[in-house]
C-alpha positions in Angstrom: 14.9 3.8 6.3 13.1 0.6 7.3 10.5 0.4 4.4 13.6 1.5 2.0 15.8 -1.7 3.1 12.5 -4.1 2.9 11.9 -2.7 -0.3 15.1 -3.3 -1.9 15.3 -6.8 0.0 11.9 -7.8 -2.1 13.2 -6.5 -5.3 16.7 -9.0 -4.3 14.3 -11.9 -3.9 12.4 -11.4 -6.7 15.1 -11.3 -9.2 18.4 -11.3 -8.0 19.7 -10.7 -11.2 18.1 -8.1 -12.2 18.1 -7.0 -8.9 22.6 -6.8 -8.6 22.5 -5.5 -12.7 20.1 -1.9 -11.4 22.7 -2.1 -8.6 26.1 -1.8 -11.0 24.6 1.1 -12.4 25.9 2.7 -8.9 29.7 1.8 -9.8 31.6 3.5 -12.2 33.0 0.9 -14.9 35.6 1.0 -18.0 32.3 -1.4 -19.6 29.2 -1.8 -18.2 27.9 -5.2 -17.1 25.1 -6.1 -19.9 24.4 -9.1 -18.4 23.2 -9.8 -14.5 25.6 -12.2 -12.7 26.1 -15.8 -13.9 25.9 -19.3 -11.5 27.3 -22.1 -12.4 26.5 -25.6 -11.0 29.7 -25.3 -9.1 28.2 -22.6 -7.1 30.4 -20.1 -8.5 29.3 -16.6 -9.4 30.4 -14.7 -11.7 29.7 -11.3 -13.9 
C-alpha cells in the first residue's frame, strides 16, 4: 500500500496536470475533462 501511495504522490509532483486528468478518468462525467485543471494568477483552479 505504501509503494502504491508514493508512487502516485511522484506521478502528482511530476505533473500535476496530467497527474488529476488520468485521475477524472475514475469519475463518471456527462463530458469528459479534455483539458488538465487550469491556474490562474489569482490562485484559482479551475477545470
Amino acid at each position: 500500500m505504501a509503494g502504491e501511495y508514493q508512487q502516485q504522490y511522484q506521478q502528482f509532483q511530476r505533473d500535476p496536470g496530467q497527474f488529476w486528468l488520468e485521475q477524472s478518468k475514475r469519475l463518471p462525467w456527462f463530458k469528459e475533462p479534455s483539458a488538465p485543471y487550469q491556474h490562474d494568477d489569482n490562485d484559482f483552479y479551475l477545470w
